[in-house]
ZATIKE-471002 format. One line per 2 residues: number of its first residue (from 1); for each residue x, y, z of N, C-alpha, C, O. Coordinates in steps of 0.001 Angstrom, whole numbers, plus 500000, padded with zeros to 6 digits. Example, Ala and Ser with C-alpha at 12.3 -4.5 7.8 and 13.67 -1.06 7.14 Angstrom:
2
1 = 513190,494310,507800,512300,495500,507800,513200,496700,507800,514236,496681,508465 ~ 512850,497750,507080,513670,498940,507140,512900,500030,507870,513409,501138,508039
This chain:
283
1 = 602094,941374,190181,602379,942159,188984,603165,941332,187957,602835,941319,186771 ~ 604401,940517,188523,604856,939372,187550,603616,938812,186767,603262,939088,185621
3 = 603110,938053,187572,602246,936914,187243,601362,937503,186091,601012,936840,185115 ~ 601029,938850,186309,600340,939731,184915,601062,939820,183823,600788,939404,182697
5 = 602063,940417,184219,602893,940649,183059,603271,939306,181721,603270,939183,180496 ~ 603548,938550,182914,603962,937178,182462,602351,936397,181572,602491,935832,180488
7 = 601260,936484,182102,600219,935982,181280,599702,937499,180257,598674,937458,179581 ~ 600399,938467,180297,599774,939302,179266,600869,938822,177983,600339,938689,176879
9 = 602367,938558,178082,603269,938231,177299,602245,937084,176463,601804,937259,175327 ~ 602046,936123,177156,601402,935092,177004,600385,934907,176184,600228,934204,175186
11 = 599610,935768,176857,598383,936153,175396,598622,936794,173955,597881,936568,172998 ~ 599631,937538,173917,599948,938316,172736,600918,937227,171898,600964,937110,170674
13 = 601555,936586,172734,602402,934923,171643,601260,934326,171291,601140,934175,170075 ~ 599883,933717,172332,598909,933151,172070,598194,933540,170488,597847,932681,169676
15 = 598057,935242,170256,597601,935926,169256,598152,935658,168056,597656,935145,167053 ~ 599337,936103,168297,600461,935915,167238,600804,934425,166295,600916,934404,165070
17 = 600935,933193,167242,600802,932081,166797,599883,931977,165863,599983,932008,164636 ~ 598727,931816,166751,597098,932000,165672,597393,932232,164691,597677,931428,163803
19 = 597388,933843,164617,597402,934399,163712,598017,933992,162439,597435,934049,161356 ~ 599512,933480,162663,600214,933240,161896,599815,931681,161948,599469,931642,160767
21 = 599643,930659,162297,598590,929536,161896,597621,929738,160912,597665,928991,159934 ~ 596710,930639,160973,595579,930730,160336,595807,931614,159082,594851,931815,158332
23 = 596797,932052,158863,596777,933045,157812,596874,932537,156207,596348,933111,155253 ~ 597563,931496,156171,597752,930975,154908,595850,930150,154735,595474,929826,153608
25 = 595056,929969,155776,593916,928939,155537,592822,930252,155356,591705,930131,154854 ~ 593146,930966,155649,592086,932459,155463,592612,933466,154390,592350,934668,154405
27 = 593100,933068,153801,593808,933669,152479,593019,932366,151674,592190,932856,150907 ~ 593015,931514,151634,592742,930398,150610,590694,930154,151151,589942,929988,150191
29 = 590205,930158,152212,589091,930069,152452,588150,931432,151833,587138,931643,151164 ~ 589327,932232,152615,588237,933723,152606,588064,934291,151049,586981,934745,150682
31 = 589339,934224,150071,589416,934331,149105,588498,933557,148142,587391,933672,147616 ~ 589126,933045,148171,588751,931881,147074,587217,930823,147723,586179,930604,147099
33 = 587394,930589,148411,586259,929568,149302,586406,927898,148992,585644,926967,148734 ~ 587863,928107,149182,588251,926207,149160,588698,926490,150698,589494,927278,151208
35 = 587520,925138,151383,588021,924600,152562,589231,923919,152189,589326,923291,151135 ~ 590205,924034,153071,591392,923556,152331,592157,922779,153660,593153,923059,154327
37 = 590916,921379,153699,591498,920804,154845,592727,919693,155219,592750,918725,155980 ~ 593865,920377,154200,595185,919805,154312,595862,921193,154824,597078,921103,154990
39 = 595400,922202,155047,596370,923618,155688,597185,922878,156836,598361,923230,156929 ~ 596771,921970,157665,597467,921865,158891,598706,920702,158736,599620,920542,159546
41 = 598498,919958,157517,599819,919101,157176,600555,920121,156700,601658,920183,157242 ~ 600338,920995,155833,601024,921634,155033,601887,922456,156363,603109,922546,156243
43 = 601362,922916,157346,602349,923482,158614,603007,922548,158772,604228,922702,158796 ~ 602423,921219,158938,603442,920255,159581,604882,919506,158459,605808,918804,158864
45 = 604579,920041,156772,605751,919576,156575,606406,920707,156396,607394,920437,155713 ~ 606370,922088,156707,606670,923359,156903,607875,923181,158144,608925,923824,158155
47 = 607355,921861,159485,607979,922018,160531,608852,921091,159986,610007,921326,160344 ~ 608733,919980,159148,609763,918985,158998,610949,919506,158014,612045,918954,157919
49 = 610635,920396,157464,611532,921349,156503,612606,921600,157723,613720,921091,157848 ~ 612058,922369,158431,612811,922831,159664,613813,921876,160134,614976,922270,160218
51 = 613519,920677,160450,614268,919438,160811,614881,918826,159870,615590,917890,160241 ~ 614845,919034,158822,615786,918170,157625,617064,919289,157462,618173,918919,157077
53 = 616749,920757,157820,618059,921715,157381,618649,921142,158776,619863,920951,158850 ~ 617847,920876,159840,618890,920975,161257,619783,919660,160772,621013,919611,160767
55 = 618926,918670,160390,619918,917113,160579,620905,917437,159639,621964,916815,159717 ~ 620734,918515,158528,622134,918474,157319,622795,919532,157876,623151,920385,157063
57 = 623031,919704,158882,623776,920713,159664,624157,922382,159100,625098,923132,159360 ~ 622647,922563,158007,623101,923622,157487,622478,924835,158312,622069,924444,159405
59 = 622275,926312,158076,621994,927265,158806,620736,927359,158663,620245,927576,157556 ~ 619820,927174,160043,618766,927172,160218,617344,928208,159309,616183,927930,159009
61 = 618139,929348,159142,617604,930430,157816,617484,929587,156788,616458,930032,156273 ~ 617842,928596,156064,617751,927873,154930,616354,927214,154856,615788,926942,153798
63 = 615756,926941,156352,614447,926640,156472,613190,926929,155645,612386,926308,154950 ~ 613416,928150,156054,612604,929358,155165,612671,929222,153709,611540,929627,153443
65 = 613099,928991,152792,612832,929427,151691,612446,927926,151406,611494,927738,150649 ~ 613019,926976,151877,613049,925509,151535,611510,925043,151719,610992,924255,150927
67 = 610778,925624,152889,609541,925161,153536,608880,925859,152498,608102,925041,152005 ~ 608739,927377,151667,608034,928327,150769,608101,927164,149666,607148,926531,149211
69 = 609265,927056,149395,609546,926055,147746,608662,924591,147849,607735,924162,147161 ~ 609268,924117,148842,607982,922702,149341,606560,922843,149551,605664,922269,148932
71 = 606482,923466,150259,604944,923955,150502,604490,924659,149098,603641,923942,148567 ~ 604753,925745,148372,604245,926018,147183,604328,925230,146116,603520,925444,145212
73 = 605141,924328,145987,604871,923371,144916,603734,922366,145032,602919,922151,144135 ~ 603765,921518,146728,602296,921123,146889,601140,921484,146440,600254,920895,145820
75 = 601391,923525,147212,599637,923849,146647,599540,923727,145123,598540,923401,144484 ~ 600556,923995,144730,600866,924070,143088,599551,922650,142168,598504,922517,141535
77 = 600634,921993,142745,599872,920463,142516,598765,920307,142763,597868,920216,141924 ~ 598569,920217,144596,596594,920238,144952,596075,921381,143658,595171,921013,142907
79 = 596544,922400,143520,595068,923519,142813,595010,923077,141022,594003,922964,140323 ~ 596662,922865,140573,596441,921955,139415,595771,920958,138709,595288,920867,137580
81 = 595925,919869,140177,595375,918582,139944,593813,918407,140270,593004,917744,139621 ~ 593596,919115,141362,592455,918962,141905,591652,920295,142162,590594,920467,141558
83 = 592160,921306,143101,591354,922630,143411,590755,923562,141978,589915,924457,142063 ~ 591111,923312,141284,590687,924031,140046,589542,923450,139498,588703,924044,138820
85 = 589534,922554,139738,588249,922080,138847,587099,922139,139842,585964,921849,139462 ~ 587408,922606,141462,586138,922709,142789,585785,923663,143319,585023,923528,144276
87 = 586314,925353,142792,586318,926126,143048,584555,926674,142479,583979,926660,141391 ~ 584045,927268,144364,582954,927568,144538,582175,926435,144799,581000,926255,144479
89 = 583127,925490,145570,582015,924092,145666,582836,923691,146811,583795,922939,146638 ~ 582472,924220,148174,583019,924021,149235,583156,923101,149867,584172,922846,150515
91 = 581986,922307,149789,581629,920774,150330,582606,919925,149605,583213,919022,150181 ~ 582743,920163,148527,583649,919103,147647,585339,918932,147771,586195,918061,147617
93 = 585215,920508,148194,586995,920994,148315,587509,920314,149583,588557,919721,149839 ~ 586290,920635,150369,586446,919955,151695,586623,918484,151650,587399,917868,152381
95 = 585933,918012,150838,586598,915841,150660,587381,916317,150298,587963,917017,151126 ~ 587913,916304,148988,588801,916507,148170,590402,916662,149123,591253,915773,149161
97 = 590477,917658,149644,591877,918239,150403,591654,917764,151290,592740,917475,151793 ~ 590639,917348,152095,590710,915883,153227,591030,914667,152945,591217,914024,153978
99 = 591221,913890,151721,591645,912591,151032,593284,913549,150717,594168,912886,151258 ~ 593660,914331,150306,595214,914835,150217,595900,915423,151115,597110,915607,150982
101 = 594917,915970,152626,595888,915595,153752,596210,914174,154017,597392,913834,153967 ~ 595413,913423,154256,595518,911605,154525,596993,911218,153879,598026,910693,154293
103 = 596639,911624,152967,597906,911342,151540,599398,912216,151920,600485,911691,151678 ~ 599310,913380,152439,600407,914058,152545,601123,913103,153974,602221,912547,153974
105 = 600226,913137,154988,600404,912899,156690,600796,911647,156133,601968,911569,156502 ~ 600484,910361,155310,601113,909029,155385,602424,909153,154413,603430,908575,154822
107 = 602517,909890,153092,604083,910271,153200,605218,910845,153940,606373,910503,153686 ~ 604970,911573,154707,605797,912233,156013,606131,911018,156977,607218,910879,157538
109 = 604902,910038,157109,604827,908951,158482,606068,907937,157652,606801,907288,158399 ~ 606262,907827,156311,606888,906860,156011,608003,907130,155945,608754,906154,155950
111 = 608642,908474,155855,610030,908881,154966,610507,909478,156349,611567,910103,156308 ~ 609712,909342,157867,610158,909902,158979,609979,909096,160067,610797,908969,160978
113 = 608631,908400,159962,608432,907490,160844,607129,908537,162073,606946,909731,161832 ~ 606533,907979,163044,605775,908313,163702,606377,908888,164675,605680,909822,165072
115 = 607632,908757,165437,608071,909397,166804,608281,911006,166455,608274,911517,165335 ~ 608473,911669,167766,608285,912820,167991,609637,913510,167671,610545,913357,168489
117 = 609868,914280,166523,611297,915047,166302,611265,916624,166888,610267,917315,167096 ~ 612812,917002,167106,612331,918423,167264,613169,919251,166438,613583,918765,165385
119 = 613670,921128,166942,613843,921579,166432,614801,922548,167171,614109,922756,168167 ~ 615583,923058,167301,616364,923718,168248,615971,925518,167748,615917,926310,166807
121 = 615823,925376,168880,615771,927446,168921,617104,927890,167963,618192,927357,168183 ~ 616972,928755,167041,617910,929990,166593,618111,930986,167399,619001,931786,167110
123 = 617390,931153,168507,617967,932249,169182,617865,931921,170249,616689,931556,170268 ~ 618383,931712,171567,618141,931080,172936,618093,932208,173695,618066,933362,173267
125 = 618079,931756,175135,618121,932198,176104,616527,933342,176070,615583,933245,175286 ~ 616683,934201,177032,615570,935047,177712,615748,936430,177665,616894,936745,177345
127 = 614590,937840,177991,615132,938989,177959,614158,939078,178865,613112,938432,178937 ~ 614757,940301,179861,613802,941113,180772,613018,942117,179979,613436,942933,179158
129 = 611826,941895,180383,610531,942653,179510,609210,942795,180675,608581,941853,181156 ~ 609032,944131,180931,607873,943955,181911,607839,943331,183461,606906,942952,184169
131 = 609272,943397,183663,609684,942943,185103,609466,941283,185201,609156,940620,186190 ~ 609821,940707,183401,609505,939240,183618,610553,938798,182861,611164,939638,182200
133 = 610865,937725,182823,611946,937333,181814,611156,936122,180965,610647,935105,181437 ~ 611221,936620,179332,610833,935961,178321,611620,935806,177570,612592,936529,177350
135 = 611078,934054,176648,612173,933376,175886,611950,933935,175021,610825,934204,174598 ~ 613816,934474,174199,613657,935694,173448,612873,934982,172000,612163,935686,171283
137 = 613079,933732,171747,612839,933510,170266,610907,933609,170218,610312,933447,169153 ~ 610278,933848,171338,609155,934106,171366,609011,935729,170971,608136,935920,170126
139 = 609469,936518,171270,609520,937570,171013,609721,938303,169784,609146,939176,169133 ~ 610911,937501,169718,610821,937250,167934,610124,937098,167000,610322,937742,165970
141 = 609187,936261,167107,608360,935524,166394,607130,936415,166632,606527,936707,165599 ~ 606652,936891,167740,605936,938198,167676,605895,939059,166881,604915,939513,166290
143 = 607399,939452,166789,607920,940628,165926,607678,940683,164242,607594,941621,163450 ~ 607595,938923,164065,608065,938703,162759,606684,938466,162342,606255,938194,161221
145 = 605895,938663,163762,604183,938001,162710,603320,939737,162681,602386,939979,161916 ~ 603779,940552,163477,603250,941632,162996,603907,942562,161920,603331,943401,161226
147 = 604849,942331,161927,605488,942863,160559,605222,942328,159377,605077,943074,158408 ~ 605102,940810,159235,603667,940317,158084,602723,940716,157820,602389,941187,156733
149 = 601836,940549,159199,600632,941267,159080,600235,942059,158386,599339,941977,157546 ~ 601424,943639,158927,601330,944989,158390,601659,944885,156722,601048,945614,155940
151 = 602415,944166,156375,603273,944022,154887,601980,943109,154434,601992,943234,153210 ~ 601375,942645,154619,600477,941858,154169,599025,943016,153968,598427,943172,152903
153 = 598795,943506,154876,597680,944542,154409,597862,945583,153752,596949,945976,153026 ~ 598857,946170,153818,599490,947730,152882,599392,947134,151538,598721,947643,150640
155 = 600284,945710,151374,600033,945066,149886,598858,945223,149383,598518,945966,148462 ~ 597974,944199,150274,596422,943822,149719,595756,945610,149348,595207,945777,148259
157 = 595848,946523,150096,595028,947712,150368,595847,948495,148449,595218,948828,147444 ~ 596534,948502,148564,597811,949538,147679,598247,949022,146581,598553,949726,145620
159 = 598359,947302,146579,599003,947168,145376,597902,946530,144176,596828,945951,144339 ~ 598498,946822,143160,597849,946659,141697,597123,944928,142078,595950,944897,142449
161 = 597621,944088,141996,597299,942667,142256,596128,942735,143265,595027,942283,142951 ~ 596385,943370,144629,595348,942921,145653,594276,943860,144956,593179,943643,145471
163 = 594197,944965,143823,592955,945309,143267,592111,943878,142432,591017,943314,142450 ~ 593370,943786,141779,592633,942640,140769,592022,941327,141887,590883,940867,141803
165 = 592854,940971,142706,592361,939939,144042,590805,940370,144153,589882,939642,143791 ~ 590636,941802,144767,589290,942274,145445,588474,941865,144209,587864,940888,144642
167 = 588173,941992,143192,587512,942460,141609,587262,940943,141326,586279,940576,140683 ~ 588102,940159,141783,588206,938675,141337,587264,938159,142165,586522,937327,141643
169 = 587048,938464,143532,586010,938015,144489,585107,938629,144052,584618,938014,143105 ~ 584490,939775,144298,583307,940450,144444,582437,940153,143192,581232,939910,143132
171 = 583433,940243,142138,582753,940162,140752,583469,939381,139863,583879,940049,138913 ~ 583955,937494,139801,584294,937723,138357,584177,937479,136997,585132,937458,136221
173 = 582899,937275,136668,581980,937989,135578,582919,938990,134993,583751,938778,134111 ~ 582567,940550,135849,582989,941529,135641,584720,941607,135407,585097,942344,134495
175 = 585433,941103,135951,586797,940758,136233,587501,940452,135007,588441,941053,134485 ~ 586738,939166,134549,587483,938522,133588,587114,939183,132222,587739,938945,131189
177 = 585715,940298,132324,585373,941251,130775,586335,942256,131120,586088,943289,130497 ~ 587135,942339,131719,587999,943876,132022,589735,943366,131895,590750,944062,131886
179 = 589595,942134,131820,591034,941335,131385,591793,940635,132581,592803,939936,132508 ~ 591231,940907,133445,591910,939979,134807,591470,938506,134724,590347,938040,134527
181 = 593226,937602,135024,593203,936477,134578,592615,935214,135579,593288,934185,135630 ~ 591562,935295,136239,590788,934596,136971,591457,933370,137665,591589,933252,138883
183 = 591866,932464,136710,592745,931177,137288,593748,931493,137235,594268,930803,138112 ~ 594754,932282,136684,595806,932069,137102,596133,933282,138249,597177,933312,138900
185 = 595221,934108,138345,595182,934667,139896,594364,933674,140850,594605,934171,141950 ~ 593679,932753,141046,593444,932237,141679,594226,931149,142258,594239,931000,143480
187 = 595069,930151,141251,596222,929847,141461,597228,930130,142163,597873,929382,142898 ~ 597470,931933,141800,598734,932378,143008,598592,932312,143928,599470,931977,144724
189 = 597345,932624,144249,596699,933093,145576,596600,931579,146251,597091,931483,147376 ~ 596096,930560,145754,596374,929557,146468,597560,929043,146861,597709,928824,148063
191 = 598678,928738,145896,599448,928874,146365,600442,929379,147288,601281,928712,147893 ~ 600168,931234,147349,600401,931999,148276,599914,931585,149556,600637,931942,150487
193 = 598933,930957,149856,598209,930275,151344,598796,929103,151726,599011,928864,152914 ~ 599157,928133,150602,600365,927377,151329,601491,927345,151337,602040,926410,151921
195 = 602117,928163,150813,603325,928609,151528,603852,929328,152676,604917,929294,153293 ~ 602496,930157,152790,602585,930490,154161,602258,929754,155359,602508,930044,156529
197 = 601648,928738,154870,601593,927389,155821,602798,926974,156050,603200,927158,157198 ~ 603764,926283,155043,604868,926586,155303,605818,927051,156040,606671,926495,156733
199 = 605544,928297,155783,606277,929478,156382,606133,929295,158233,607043,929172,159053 ~ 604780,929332,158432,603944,928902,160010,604890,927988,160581,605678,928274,161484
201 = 604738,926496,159819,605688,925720,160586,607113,925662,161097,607571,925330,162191 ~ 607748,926139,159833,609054,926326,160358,609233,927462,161268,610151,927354,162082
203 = 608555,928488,161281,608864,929261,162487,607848,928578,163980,608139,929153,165029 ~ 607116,927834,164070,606644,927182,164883,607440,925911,165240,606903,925258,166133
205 = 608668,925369,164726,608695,924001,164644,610369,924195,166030,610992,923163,166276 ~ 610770,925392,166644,611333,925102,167409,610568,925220,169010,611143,925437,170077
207 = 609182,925013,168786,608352,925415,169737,607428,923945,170001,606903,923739,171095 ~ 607347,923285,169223,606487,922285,169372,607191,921228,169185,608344,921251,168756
209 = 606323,919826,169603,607244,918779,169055,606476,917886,167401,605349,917415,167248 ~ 607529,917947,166522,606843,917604,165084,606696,916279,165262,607475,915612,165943
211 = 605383,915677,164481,605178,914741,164075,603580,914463,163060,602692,915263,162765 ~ 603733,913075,162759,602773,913669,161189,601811,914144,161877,601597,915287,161475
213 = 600787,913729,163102,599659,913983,163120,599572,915181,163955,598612,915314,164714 ~ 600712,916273,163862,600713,917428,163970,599499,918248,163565,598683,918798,164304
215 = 599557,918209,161950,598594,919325,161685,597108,919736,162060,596553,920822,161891 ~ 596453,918157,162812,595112,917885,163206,594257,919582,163779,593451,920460,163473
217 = 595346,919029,164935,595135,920424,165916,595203,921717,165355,594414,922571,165759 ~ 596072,922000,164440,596387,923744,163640,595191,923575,163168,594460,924527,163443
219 = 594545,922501,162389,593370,922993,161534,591996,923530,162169,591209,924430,161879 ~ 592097,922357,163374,590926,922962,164046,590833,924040,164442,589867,924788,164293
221 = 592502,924405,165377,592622,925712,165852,592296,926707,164761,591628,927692,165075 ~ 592666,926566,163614,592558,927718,162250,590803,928202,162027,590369,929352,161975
223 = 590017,926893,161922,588642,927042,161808,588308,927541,162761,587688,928485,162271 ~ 588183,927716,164298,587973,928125,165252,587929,929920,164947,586952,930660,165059
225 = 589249,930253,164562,589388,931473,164390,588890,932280,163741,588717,933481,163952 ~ 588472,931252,162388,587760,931616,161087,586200,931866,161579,585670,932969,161710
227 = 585765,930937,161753,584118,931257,162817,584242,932466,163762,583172,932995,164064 ~ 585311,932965,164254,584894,933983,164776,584868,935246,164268,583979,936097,164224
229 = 586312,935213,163787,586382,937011,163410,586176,937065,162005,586454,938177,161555 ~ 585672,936016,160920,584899,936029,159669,585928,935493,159049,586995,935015,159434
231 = 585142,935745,157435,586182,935107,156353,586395,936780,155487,585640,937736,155313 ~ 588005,936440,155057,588082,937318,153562,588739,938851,154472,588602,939974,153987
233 = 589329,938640,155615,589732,940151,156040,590890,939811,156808,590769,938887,157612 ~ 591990,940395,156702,592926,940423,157695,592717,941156,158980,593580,941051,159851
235 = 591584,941940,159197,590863,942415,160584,589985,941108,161140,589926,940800,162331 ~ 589396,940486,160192,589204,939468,161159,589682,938502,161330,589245,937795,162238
237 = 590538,938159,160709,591240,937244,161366,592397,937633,162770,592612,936796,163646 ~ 592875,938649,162772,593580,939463,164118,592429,939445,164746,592769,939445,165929
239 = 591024,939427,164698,590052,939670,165934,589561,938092,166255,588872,937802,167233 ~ 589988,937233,165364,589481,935914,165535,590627,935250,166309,590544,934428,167222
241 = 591607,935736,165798,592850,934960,166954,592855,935732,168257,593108,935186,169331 ~ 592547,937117,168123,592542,937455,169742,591216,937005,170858,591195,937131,172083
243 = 590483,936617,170220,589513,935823,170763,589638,934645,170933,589003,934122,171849 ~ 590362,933985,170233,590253,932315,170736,591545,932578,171154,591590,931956,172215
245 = 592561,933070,171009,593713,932622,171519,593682,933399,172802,594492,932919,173595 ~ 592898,934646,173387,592926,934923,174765,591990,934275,175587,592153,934311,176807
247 = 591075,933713,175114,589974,932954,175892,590530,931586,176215,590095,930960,177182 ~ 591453,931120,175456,592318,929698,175492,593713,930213,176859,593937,929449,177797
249 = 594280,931211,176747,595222,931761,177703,594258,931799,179029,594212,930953,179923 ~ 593793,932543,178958,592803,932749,179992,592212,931082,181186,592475,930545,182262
251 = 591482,930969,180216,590468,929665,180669,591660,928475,181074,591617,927707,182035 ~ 592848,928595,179907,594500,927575,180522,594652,927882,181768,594180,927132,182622
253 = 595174,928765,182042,595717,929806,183479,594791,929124,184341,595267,928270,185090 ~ 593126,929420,184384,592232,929011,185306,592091,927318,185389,592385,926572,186322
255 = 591631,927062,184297,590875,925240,184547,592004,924388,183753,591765,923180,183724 ~ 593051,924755,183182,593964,923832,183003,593744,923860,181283,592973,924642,180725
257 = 594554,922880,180604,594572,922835,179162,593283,922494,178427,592882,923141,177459 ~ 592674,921463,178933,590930,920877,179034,590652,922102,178995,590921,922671,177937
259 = 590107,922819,179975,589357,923635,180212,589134,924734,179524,588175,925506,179551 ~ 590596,924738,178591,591101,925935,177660,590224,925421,176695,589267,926141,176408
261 = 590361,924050,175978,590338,923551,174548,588352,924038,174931,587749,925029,174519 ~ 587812,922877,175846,586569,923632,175660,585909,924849,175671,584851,925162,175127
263 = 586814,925620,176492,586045,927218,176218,586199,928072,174831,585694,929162,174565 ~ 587075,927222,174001,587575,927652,172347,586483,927166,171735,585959,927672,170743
265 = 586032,925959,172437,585205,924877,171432,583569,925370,171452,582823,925343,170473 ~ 583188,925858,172915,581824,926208,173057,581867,927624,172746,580713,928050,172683
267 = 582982,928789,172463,582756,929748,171907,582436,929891,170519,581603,930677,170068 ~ 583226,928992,169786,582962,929000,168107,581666,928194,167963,580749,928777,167384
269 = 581455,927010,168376,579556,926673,168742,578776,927570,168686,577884,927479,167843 ~ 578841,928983,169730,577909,929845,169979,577975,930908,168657,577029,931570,168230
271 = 579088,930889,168235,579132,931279,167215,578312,931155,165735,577637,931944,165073 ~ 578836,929389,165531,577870,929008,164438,576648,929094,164675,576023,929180,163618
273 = 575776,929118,165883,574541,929027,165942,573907,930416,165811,572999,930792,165069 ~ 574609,931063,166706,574262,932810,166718,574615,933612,165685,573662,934295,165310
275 = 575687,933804,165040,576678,934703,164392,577530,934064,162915,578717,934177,162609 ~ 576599,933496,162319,577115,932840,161490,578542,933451,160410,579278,932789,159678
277 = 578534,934443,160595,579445,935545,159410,580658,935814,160161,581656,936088,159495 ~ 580781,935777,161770,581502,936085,162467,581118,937612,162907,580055,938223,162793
279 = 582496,938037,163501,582882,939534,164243,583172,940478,163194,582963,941691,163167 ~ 583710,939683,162296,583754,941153,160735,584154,939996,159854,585247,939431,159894
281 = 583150,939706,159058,582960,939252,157650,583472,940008,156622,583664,941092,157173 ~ 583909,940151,155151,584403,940672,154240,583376,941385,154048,582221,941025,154277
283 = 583827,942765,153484,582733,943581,153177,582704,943935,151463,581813,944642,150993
């Protein structure tokens, strides 16, 4: 009954991570449709944010706004300099923000160096939960990615902006004859995706160990998720992380970490070949 409890904990951090990995790259994909294959540096200088408040010995909360301000000025720049002029040209966005991860990952390698830094927990120790004892700052971080979630869809569903957002996708032809400002909502919105990249790392960065070629793995993991539970919905992306991230728990537990990465890898395969739109595509 431990051993359940303990791999059901497991799967729902598994979810949660994802989730909150992938959310800033499915806000900027699903939206807009820039592959935006620097999302996973952008976590990783999200985590080094994290490590520059620890080395100035200030309060680890300072992370947070510091990683939003860094990370949004980046996207600022990428959609300024470059994403604006590639929007609706996916193939291109995709070089494009693949030559400005290269570029981000070898400034980090120089101003930090290649070895492995870390990050100390804000909250230590463990709580009894389910007749198991879990590390509380995991729990936390649970807490803090479904309460996004929820604040993230009530917004999109309710507020004035996520109308103009929807109107901006579906139609904007129609959008921009009705006065909605096309680029510079497209702009926020990009920006809004990397900052929450951002945001990802530093709450990921007392969990992993940082270094530049960190973000490799988030991205793949992010696309993975995206192939499954679609683009352009915060339902699918919660159904795309509970699928790869329980089939990865799962298949870990059984055949080891290998065994995990390929059963992620030949599920999103079966995917592209079968199910091209995913489990729920934008409607």
């Amino acid at each position: 009954m431990d051993i359940l409890a303990l791999h059901g904990l497991n799967f729902v951090y598994s979810i949660a991570t994802l989730g909150l990995i992938v959310l800033g790259l499915a806000v900027v994909f699903g939206l807009l449709g820039v592959m935006n294959m620097a999302h996973g540096e952008l976590v990783m200088i999200g985590a080094y944010c994290a490590f520059v408040v620890q080395q100035a010995g200030l309060h680890p909360v300072l992370a947070v706004p510091l990683a939003l301000c860094v990370c949004g000025l980046v996207g600022l720049a990428m959609e300024w300099t470059v994403v604006r002029h590639l929007y609706r040209r996916p193939f291109d966005t995709l070089l494009a923000t693949w030559g400005i991860a290269i570029l981000l990952r070898e400034c980090v390698e120089n101003l930090f160096g290649r070895g492995y830094q870390s990050v100390n927990e804000t909250v230590g120790g463990t709580v009894m939960l389910l007749s198991v004892r879990y590390p509380t700052y995991r729990l936390i971080l649970i807490a803090i990615v479904i309460t996004l979630f929820i604040g993230l869809f009530v917004w999109y569903q309710r507020s004035s902006t996520g109308a103009r957002i929807k109107a901006m996708v579906s139609n904007p032809e129609l959008a921009a004859a009705v006065g909605i400002n096309g680029p510079r909502l497209a702009r926020s919105t990009f920006v809004f995706g990397t900052a929450m990249a951002g945001l990802a790392g530093v709450l990921l960065a007392p969990l992993v160990r940082i270094e530049p070629f960190m973000g490799i793995d988030y991205l793949l993991s992010s696309f993975f998720v995206l192939v499954v539970g679609g683009l352009g919905s915060l339902e699918g992306l919660l159904i795309g992380s509970t699928v790869i991230g329980g089939s990865n728990v799962v298949a870990s537990a059984a055949f080891g970490n290998t065994g995990g990465y390929l059963t992620v890898l030949a599920i999103s395969i079966l995917f592209l070949w079968l199910k091209q739109d995913g489990l729920y595509a934008r409607r």
